[in-house]
Jmol script that loads the backbone (N, CA, C; Angstrom):
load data "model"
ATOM      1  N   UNK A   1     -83.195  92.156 -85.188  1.00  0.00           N
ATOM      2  CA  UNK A   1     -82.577  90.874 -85.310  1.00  0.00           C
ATOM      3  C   UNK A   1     -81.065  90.998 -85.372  1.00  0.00           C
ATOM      4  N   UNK A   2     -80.362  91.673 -85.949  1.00  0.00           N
ATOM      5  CA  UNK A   2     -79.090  91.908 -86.073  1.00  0.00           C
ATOM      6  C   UNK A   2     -78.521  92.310 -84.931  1.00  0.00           C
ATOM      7  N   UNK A   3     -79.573  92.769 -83.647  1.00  0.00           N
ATOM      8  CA  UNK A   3     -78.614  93.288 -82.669  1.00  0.00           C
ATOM      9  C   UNK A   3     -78.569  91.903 -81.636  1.00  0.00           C
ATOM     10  N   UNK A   4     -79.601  91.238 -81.959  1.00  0.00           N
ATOM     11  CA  UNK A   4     -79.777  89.806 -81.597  1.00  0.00           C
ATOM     12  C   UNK A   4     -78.234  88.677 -81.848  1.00  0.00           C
ATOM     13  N   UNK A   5     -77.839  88.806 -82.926  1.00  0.00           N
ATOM     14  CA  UNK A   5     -76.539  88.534 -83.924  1.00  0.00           C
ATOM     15  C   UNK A   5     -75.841  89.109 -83.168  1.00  0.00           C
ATOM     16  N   UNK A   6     -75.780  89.794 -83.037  1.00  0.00           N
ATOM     17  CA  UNK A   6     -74.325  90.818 -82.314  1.00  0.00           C
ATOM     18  C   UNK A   6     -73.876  90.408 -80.998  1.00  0.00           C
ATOM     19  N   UNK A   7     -75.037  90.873 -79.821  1.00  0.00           N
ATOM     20  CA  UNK A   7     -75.071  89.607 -78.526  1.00  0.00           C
ATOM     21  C   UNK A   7     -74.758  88.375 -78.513  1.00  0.00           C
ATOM     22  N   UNK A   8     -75.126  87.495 -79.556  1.00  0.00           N
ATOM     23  CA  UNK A   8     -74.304  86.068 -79.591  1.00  0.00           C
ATOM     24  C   UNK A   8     -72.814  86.306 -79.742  1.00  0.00           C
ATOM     25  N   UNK A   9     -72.196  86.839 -80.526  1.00  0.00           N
ATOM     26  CA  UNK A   9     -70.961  86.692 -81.289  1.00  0.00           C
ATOM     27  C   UNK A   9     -70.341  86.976 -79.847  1.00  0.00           C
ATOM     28  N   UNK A  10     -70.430  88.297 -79.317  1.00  0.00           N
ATOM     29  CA  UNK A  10     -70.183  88.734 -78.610  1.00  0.00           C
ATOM     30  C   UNK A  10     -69.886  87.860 -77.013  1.00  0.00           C
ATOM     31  N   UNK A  11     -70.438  87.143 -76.522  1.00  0.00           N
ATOM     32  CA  UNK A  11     -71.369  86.664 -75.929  1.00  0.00           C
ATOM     33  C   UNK A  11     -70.034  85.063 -76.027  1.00  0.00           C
ATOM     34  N   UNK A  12     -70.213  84.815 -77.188  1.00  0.00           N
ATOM     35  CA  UNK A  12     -69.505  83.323 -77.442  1.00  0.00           C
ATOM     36  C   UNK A  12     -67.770  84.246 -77.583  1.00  0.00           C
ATOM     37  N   UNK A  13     -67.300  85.094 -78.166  1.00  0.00           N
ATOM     38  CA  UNK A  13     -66.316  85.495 -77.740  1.00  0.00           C
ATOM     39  C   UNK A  13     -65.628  85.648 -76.338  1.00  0.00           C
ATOM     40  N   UNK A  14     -66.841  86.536 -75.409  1.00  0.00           N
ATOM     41  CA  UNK A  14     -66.339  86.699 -74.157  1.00  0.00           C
ATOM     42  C   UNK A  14     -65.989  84.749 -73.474  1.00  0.00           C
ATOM     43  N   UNK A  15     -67.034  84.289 -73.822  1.00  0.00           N
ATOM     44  CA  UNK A  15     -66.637  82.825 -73.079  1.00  0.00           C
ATOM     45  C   UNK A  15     -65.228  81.959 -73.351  1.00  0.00           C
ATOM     46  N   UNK A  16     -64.773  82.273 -74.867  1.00  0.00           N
ATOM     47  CA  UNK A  16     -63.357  81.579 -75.137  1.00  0.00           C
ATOM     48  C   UNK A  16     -62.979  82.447 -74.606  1.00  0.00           C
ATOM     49  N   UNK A  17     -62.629  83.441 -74.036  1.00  0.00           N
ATOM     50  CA  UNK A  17     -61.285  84.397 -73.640  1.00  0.00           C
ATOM     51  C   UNK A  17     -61.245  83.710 -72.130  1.00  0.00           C
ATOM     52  N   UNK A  18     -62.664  83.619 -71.572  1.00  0.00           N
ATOM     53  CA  UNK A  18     -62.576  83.316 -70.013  1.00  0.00           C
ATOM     54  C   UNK A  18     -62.454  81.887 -69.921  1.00  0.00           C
ATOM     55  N   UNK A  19     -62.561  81.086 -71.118  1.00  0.00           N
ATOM     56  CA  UNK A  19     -62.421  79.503 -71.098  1.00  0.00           C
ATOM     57  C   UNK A  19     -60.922  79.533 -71.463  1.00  0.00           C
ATOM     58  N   UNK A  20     -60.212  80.193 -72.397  1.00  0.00           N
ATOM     59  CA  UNK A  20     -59.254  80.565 -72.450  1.00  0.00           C
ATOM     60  C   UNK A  20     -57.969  80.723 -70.938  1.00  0.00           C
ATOM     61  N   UNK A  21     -58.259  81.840 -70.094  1.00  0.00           N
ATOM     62  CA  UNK A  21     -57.711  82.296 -69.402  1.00  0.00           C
ATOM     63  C   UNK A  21     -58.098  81.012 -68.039  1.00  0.00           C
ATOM     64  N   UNK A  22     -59.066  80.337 -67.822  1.00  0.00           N
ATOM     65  CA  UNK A  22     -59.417  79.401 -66.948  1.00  0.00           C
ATOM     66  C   UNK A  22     -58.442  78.522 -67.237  1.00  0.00           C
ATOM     67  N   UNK A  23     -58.228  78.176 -68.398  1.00  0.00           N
ATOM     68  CA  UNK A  23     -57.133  77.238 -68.682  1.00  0.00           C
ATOM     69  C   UNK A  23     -55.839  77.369 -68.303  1.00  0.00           C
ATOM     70  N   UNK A  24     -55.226  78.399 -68.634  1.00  0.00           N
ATOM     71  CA  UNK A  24     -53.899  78.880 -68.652  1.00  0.00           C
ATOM     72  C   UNK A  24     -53.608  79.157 -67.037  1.00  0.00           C
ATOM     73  N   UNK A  25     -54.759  79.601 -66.607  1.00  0.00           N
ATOM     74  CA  UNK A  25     -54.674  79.139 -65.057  1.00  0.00           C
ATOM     75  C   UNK A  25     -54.412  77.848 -64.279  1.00  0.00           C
ATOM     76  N   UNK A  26     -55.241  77.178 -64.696  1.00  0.00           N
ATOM     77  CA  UNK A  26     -55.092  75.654 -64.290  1.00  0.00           C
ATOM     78  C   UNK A  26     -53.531  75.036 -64.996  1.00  0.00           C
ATOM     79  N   UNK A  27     -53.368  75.106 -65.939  1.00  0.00           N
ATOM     80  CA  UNK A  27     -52.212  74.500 -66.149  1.00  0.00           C
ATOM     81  C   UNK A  27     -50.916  75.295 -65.456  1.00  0.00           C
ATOM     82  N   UNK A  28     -50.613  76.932 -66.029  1.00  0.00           N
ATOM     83  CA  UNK A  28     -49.541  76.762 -64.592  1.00  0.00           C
ATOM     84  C   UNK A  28     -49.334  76.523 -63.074  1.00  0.00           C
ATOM     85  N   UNK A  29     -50.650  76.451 -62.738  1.00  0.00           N
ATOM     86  CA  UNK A  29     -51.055  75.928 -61.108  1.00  0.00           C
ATOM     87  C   UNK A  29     -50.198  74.793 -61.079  1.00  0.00           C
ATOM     88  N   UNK A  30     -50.801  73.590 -62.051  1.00  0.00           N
ATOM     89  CA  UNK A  30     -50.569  72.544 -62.301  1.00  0.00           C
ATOM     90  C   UNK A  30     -49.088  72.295 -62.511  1.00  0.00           C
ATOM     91  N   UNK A  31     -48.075  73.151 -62.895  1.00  0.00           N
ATOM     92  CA  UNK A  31     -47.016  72.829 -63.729  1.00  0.00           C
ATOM     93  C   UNK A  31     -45.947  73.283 -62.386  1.00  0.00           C
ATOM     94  N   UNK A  32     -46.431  74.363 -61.625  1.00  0.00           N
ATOM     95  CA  UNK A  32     -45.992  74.833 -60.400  1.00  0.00           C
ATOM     96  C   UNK A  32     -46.185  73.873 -59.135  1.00  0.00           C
ATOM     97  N   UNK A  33     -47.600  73.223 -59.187  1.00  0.00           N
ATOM     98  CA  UNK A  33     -47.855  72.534 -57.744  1.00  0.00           C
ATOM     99  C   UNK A  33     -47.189  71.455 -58.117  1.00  0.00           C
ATOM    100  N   UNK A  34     -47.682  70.908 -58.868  1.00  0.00           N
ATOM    101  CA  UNK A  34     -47.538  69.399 -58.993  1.00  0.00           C
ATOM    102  C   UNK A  34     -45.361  68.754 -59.407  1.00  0.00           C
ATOM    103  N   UNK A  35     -44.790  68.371 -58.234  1.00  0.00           N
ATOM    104  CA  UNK A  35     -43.735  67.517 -58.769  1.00  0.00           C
ATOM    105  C   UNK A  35     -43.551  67.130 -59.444  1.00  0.00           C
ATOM    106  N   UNK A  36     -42.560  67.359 -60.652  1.00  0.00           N
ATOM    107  CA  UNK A  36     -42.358  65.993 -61.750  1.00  0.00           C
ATOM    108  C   UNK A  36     -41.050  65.535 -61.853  1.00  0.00           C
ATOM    109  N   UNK A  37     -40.854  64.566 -61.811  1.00  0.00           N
ATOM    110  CA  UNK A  37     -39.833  63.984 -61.779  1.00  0.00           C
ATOM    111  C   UNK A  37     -39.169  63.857 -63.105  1.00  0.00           C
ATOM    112  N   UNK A  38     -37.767  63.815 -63.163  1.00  0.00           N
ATOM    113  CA  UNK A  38     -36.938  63.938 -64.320  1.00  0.00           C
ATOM    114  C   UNK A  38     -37.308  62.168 -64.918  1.00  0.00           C
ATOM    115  N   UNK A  39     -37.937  62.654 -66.008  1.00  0.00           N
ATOM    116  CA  UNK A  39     -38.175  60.664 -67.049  1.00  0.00           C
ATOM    117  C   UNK A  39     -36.743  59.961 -67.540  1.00  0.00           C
ATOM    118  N   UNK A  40     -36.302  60.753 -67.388  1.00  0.00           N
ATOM    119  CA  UNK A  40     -34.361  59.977 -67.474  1.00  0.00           C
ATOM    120  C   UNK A  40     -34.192  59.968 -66.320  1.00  0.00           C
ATOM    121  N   UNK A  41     -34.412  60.120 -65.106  1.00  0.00           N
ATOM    122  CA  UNK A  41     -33.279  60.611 -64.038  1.00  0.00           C
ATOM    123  C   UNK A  41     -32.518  59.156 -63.738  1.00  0.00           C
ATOM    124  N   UNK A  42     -32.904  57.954 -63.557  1.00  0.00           N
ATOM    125  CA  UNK A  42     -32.299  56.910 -63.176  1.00  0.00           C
ATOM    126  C   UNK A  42     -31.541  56.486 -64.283  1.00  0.00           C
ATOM    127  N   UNK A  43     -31.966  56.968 -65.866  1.00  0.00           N
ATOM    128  CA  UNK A  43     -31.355  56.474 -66.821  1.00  0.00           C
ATOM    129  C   UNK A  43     -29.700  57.436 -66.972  1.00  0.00           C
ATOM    130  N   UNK A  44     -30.131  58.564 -66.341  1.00  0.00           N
ATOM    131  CA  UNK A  44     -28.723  59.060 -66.429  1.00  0.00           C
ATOM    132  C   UNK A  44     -27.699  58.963 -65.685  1.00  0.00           C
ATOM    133  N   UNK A  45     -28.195  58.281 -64.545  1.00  0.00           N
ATOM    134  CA  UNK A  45     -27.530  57.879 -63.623  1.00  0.00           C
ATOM    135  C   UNK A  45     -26.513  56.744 -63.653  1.00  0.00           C
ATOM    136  N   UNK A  46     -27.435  55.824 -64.505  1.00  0.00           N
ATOM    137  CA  UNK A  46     -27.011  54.546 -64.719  1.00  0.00           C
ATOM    138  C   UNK A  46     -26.003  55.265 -66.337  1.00  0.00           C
ATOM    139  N   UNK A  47     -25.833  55.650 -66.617  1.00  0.00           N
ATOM    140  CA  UNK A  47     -25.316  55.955 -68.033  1.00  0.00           C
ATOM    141  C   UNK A  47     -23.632  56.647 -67.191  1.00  0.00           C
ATOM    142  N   UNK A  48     -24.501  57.405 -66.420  1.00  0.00           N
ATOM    143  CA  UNK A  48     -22.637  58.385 -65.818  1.00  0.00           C
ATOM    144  C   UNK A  48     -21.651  56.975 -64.993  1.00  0.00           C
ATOM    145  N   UNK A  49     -22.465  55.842 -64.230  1.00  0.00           N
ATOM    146  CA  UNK A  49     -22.047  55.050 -63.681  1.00  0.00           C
ATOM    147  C   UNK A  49     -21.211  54.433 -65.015  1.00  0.00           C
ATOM    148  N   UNK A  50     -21.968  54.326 -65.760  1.00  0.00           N
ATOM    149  CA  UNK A  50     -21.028  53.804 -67.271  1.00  0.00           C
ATOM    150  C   UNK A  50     -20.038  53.752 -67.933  1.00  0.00           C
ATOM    151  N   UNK A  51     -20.028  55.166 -67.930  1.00  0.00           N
ATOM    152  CA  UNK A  51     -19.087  56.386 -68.689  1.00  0.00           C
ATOM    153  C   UNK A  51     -17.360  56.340 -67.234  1.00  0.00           C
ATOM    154  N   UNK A  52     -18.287  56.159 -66.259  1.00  0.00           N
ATOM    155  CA  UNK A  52     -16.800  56.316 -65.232  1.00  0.00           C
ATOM    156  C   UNK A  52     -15.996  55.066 -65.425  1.00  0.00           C
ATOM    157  N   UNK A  53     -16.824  54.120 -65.431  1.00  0.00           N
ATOM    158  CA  UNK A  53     -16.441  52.479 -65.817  1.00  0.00           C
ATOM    159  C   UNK A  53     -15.675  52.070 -67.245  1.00  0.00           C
ATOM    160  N   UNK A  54     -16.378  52.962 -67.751  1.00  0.00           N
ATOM    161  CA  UNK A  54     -15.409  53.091 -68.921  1.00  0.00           C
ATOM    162  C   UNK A  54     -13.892  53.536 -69.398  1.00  0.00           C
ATOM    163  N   UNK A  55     -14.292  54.735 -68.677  1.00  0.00           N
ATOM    164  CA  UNK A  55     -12.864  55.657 -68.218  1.00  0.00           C
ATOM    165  C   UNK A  55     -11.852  54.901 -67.701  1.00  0.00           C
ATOM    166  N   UNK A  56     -12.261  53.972 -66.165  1.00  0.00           N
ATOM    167  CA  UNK A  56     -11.618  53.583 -65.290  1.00  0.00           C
ATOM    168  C   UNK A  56     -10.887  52.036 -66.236  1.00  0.00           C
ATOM    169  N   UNK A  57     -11.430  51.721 -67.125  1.00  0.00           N
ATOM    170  CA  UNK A  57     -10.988  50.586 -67.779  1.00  0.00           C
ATOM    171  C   UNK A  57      -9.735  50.782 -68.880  1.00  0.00           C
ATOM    172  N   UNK A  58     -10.166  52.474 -69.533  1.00  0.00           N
ATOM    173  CA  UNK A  58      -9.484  52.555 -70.342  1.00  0.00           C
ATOM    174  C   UNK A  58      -8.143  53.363 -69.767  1.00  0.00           C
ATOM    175  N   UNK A  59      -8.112  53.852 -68.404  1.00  0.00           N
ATOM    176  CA  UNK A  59      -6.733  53.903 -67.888  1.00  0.00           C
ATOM    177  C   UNK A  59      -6.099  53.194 -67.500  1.00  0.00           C
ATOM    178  N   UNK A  60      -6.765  51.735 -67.162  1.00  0.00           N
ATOM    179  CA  UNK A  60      -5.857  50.819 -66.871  1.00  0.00           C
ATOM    180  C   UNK A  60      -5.299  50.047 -68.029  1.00  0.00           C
ATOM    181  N   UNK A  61      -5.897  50.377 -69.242  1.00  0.00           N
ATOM    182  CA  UNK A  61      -5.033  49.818 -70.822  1.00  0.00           C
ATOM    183  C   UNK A  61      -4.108  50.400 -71.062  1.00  0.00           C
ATOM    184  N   UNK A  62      -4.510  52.007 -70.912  1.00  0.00           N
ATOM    185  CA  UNK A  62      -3.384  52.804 -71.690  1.00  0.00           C
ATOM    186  C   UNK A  62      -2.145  52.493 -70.423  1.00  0.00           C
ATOM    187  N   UNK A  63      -2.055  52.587 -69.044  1.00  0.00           N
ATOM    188  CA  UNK A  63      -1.436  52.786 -68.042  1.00  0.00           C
ATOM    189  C   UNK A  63      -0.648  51.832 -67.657  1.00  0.00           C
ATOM    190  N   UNK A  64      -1.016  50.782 -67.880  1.00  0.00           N
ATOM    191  CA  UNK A  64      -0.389  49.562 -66.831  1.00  0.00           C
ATOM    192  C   UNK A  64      -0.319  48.423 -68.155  1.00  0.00           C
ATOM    193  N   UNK A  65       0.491  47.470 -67.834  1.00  0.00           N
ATOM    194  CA  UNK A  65       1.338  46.113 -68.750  1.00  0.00           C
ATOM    195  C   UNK A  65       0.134  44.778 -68.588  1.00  0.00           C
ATOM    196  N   UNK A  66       0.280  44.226 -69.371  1.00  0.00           N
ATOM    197  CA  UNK A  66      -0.761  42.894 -69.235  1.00  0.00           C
ATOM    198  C   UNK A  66      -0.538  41.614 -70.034  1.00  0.00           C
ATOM    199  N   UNK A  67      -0.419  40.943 -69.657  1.00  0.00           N
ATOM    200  CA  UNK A  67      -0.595  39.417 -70.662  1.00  0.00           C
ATOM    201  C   UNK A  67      -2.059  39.106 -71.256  1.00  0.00           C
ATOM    202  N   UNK A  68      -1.910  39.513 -72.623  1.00  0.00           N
ATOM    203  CA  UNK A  68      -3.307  39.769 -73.559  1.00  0.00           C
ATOM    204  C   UNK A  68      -3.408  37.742 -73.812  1.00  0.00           C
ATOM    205  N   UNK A  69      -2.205  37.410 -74.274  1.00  0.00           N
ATOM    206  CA  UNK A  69      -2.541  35.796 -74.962  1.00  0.00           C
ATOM    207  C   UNK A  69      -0.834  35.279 -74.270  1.00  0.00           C
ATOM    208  N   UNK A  70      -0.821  34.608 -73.511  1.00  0.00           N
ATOM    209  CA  UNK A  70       0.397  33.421 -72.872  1.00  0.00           C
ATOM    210  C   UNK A  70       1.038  32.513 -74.100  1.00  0.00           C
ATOM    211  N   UNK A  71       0.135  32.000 -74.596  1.00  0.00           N
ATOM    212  CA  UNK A  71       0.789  31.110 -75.781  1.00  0.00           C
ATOM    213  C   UNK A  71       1.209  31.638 -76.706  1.00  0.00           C
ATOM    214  N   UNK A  72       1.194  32.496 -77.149  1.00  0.00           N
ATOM    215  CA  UNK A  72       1.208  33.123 -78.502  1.00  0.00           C
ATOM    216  C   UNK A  72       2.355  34.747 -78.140  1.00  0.00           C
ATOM    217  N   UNK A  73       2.430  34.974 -76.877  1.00  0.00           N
ATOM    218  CA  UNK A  73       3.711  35.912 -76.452  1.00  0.00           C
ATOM    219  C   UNK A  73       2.841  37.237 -76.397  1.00  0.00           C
ATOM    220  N   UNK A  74       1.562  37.709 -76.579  1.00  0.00           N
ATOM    221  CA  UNK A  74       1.441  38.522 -76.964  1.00  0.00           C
ATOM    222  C   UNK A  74       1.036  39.591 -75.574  1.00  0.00           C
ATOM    223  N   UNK A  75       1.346  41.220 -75.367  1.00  0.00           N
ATOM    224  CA  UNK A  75       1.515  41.218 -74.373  1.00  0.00           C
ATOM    225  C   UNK A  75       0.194  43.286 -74.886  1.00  0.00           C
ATOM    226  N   UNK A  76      -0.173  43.457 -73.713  1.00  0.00           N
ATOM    227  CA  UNK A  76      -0.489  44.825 -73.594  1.00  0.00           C
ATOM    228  C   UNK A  76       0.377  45.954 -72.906  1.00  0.00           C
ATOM    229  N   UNK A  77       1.306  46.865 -73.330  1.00  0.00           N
ATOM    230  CA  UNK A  77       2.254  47.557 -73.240  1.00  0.00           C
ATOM    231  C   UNK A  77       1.666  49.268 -72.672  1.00  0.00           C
ATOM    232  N   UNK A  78       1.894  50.217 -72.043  1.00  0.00           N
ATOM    233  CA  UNK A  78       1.775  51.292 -72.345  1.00  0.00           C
ATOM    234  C   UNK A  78       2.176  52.116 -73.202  1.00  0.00           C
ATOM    235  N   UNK A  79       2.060  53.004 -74.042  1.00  0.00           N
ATOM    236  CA  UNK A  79       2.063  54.010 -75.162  1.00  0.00           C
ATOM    237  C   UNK A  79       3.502  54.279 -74.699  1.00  0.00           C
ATOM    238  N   UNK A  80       4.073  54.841 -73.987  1.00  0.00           N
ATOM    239  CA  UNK A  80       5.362  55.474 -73.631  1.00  0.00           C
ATOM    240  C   UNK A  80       6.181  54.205 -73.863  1.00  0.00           C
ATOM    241  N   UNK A  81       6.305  53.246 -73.055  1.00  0.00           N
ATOM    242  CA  UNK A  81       7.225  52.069 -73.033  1.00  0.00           C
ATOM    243  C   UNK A  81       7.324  51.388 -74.315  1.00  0.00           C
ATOM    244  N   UNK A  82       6.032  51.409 -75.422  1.00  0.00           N
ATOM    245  CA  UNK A  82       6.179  50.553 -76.520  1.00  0.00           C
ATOM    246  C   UNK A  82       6.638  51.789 -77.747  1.00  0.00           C
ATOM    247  N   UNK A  83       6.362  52.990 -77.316  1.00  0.00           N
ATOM    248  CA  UNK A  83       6.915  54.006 -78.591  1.00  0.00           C
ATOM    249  C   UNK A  83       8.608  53.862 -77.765  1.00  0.00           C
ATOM    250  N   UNK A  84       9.348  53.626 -76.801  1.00  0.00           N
ATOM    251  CA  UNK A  84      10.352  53.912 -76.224  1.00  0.00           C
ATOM    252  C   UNK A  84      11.373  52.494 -77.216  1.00  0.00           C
ATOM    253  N   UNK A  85      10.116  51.157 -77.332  1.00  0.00           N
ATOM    254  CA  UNK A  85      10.869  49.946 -77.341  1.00  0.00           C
ATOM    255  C   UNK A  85      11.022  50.173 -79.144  1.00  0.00           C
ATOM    256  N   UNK A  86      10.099  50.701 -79.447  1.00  0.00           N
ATOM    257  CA  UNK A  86       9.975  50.998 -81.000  1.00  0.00           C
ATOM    258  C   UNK A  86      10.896  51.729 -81.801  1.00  0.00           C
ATOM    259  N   UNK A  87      11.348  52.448 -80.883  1.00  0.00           N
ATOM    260  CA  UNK A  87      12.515  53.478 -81.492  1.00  0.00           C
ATOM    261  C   UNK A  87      14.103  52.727 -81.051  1.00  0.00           C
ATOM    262  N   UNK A  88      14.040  52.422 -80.281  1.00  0.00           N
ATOM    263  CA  UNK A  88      15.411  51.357 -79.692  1.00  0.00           C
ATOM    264  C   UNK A  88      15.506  50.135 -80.830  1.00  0.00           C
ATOM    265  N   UNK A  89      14.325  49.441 -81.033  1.00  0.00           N
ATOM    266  CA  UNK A  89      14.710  48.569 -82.171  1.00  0.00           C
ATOM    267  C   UNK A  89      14.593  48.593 -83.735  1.00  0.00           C
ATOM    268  N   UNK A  90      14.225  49.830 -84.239  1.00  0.00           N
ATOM    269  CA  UNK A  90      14.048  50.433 -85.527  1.00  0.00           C
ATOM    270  C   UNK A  90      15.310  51.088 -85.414  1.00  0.00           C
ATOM    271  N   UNK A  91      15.985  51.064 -84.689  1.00  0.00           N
ATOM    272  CA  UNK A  91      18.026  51.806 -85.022  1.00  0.00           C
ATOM    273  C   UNK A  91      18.156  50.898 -86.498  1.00  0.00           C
ATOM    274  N   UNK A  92      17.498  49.752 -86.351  1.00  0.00           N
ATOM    275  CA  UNK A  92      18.345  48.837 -87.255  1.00  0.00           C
ATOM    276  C   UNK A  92      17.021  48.248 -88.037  1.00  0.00           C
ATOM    277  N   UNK A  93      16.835  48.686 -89.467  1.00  0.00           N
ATOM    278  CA  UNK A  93      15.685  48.616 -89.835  1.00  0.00           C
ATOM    279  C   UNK A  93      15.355  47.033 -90.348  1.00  0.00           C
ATOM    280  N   UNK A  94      15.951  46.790 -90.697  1.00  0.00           N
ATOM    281  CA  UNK A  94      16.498  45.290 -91.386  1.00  0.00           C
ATOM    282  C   UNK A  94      15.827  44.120 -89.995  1.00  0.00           C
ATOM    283  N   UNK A  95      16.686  44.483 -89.286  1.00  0.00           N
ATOM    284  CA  UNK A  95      16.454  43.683 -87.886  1.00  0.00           C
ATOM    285  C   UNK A  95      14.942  43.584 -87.428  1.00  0.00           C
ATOM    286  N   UNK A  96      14.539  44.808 -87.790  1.00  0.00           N
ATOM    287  CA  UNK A  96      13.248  45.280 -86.503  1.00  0.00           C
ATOM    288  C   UNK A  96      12.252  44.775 -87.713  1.00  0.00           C
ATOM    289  N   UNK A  97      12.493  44.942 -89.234  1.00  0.00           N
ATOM    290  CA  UNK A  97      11.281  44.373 -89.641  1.00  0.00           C
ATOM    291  C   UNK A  97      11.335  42.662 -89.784  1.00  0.00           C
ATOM    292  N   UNK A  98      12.368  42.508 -89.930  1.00  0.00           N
ATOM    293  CA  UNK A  98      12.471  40.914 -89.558  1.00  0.00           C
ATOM    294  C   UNK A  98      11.847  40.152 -88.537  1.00  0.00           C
ATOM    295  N   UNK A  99      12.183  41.028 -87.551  1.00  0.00           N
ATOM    296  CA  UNK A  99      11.217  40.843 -85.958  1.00  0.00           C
ATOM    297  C   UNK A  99       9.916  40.528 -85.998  1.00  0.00           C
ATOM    298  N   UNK A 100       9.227  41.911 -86.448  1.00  0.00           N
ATOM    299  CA  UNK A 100       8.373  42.389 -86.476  1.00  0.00           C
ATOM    300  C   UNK A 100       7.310  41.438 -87.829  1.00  0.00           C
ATOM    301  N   UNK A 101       7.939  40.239 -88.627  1.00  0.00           N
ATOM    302  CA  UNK A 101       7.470  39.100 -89.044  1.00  0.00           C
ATOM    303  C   UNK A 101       7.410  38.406 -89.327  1.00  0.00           C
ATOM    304  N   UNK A 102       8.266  38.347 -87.601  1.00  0.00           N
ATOM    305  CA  UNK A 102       8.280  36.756 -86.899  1.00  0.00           C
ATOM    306  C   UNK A 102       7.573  36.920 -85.904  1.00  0.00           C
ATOM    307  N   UNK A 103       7.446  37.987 -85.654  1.00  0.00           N
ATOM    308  CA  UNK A 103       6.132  38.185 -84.404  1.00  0.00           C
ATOM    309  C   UNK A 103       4.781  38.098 -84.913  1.00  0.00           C
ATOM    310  N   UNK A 104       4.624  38.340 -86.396  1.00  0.00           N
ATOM    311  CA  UNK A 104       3.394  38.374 -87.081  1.00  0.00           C
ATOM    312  C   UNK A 104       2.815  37.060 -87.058  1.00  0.00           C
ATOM    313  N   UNK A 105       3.644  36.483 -87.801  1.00  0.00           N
ATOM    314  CA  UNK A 105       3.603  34.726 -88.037  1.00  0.00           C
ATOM    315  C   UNK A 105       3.021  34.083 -86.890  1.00  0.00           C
ATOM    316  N   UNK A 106       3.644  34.625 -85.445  1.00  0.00           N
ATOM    317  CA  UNK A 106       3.476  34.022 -84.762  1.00  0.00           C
ATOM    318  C   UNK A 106       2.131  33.862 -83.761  1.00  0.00           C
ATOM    319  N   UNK A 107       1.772  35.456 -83.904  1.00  0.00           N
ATOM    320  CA  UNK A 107       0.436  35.665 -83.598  1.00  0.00           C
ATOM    321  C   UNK A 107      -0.670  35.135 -84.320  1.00  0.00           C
ATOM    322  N   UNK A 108      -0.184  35.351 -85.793  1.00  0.00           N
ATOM    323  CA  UNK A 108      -1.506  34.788 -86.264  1.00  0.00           C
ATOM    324  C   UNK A 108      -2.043  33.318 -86.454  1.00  0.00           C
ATOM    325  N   UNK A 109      -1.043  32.261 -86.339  1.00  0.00           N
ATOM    326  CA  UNK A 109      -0.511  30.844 -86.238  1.00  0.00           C
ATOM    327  C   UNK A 109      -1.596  30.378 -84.928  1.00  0.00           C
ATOM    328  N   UNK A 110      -2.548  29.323 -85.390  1.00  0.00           N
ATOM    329  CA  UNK A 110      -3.260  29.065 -84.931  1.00  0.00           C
ATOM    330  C   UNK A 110      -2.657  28.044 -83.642  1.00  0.00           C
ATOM    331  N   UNK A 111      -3.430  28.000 -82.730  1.00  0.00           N
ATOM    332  CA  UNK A 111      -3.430  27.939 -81.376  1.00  0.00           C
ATOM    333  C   UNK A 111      -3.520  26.159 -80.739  1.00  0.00           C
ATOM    334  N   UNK A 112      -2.385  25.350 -80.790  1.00  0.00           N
ATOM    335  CA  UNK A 112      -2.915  23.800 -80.216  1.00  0.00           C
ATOM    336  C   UNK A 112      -3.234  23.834 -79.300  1.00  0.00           C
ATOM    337  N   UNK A 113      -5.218  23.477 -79.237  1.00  0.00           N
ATOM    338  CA  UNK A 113      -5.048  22.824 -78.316  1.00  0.00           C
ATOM    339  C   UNK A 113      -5.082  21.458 -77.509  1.00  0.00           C
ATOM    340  N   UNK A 114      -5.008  21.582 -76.556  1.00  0.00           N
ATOM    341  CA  UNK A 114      -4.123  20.079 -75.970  1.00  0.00           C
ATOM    342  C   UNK A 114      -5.501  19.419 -75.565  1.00  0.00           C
ATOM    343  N   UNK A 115      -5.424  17.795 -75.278  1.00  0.00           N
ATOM    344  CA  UNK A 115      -6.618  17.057 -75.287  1.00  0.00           C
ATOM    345  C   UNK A 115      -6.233  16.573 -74.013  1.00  0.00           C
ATOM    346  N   UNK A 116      -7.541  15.944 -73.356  1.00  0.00           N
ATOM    347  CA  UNK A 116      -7.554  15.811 -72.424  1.00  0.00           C
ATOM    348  C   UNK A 116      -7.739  14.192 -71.891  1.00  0.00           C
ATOM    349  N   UNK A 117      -7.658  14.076 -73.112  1.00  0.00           N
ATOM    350  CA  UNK A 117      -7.944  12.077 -73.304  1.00  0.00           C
ATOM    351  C   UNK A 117      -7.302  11.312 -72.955  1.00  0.00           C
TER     352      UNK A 117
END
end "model"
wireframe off; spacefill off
backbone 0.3
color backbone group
C-alpha cells in the first residue's frame, strides 16, 4: 500500500510541473505574439500636446507687452523691461512709493459700468 502512496504523490507532482511549464509556455507565446497597445498612448499624446500649449502661452507672457485691463491702466510687461522701469523709478524712493499707491488705489477701485438705457 505505501508504494501505492508513493505513485500518487509522485504522479500528482509530475502533472503540476508539466501543468506548470504548459503555462509558462502559453503565456510567453502570448505576451510575444499577441500586440498590445500602450493603455495611455493617446492619453500621452494628448497631455505632450498640452504641455507645448502651455509652454507656448507662457512665452508669450514672459516675452511680449499686453493690455491686461484698459480702464484701470493695467498693463503685462516683460521681466527685463519692468525690472529696467523699477530701478529707473526707485532712484527716488519717496516718489516711486507714492506711485506705486496711486497705482494701487487705482487698480483696486472698482470698475463703472456704463448703462445702456
Amino acid at each position: 500500500m505505501k508504494s501505492v502512496t508513493i505513485n500518487r504523490a509522485s504522479g500528482a507532482a509530475l502533472g503540476l510541473i508539466i501543468a506548470s511549464a504548459i503555462f509558462a509556455f502559453v503565456t510567453v507565446g502570448v505576451k510575444v505574439l499577441v500586440p498590445a497597445t500602450g493603455i495611455d498612448a493617446d492619453r500621452a499624446a494628448s497631455r505632450a500636446k498640452a504641455l507645448a500649449e502651455i509652454h507656448a502661452t507662457e512665452e508669450i507672457s514672459l516675452k511680449y507687452p499686453a493690455v491686461l485691463d484698459a480702464k484701470r491702466g493695467i498693463v503685462r510687461l516683460p521681466i527685463e523691461t519692468a525690472m529696467a522701469l523699477a530701478a529707473q523709478k526707485w532712484q527716488d524712493p519717496a516718489a516711486a512709493r507714492a506711485d506705486l499707491n496711486s497705482r494701487e488705489e487705482k487698480a483696486i477701485a472698482p470698475v463703472k459700468t456704463e448703462s445702456f438705457e
